[in-house]
C-alpha positions as CSV (number, residue, x, y, z in Angstrom):
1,X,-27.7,-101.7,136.4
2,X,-24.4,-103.2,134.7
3,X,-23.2,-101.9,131.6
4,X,-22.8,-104.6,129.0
5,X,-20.6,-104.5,126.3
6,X,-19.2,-101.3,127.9
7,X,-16.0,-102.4,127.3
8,X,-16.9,-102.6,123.2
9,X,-18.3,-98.8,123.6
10,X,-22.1,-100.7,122.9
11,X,-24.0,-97.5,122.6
12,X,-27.6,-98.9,122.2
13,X,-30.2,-97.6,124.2
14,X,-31.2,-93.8,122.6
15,X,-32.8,-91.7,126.1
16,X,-35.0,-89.0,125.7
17,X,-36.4,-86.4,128.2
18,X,-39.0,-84.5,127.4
19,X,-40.3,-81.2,130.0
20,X,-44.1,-80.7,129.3
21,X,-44.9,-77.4,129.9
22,X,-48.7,-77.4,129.8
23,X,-50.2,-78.1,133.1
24,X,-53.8,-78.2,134.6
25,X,-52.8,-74.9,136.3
26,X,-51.8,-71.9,135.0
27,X,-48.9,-69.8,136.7
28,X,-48.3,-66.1,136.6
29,X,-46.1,-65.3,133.8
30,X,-43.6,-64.3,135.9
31,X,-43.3,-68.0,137.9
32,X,-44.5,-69.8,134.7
33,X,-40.3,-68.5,132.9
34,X,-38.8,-69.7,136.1
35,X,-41.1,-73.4,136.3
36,X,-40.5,-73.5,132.8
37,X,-36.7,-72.9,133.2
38,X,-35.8,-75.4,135.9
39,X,-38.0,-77.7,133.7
40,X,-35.6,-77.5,131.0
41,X,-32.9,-78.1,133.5
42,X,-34.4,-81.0,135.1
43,X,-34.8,-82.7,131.9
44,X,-31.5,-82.3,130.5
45,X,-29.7,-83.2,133.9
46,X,-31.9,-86.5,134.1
47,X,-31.5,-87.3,130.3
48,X,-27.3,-86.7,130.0
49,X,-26.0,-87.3,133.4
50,X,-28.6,-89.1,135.6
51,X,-30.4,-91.5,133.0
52,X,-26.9,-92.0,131.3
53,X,-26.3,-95.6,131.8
54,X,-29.3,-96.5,130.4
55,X,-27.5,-96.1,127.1
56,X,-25.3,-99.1,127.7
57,X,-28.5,-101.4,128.1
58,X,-31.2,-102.7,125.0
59,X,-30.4,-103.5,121.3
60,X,-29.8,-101.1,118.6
61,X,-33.4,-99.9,117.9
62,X,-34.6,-99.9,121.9
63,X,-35.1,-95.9,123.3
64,X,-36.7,-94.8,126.7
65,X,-39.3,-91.7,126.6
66,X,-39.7,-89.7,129.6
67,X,-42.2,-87.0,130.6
68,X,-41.4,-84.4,132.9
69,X,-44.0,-82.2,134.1
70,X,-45.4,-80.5,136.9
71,X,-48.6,-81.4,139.6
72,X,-50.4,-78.8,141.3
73,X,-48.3,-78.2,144.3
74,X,-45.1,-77.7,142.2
75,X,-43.4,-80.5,142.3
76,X,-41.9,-82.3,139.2
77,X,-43.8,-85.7,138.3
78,X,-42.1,-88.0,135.6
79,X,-43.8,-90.8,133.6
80,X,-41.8,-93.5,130.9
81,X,-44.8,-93.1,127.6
82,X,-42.8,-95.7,125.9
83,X,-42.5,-99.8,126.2
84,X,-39.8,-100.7,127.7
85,X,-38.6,-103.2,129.7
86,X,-39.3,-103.7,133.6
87,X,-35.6,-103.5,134.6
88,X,-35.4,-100.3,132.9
89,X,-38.5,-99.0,134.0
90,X,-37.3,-99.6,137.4
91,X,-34.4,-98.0,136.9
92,X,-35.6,-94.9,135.6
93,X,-38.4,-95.2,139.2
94,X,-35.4,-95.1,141.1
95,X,-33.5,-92.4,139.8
96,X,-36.3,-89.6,139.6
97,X,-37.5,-90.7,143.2
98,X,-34.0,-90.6,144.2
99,X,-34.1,-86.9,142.4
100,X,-37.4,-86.3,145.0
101,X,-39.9,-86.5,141.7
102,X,-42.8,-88.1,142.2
103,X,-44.8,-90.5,139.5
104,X,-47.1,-89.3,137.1
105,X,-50.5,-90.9,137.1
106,X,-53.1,-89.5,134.9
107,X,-54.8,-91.1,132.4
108,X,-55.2,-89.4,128.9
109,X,-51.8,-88.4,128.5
110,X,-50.5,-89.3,125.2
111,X,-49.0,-92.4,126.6
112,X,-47.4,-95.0,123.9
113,X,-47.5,-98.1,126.0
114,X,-49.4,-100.8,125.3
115,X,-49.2,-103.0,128.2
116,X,-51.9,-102.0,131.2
117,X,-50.6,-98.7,133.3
């Protein structure tokens, strides 16, 4: 993606990552603090480091909503809950694939969007 207006320091696009914690599957407590832990992690690396140029895109008002969670075999799935546009949806596809995370398909999940997913 390009940055425009990066040169005016345009700040625009607010990104948010949010770990969910509650799963169909329930670890011992023991793995559940460590799961939970590189959760946390995970989220805060994609939303301030990895996700990061998605501030330079949008207008003033426009924000991207991420869930991060795990599926049953441990691995982190993500899923945008938000409308937003298909570049940037594609963008954020990119990144957590490049990152090895895998999409999150479920239906049910509090999911904002109103466009057919």
């Amino acid at each position: 993606m390009s940055h425009p207006g990066r040169g005016a320091n345009r700040y625009t696009m607010t990104v948010t990552v949010l770990p969910i914690f509650d799963t169909d599957f329930r670890p011992d407590a023991g793995l559940a603090k460590i799961m939970n832990e590189r959760l946390r992690q995970a989220a805060n690396a994609l939303q301030d480091n990895h996700l990061k140029e998605l501030v330079y895109q949008g207008q003033p008002d426009d924000d991207v909503v991420v869930y991060l969670s795990y599926n049953s075999k441990f691995s982190i799935r993500w899923r945008v809950v938000n409308d937003v546009p298909e570049e940037v949806e594609a963008f954020v596809a990119e990144v957590c694939g490049g990152l090895g995370y895998i999409p999150w398909k479920i239906a049910g999940l509090n999911v904002f969007k109103s466009k057919g997913s």
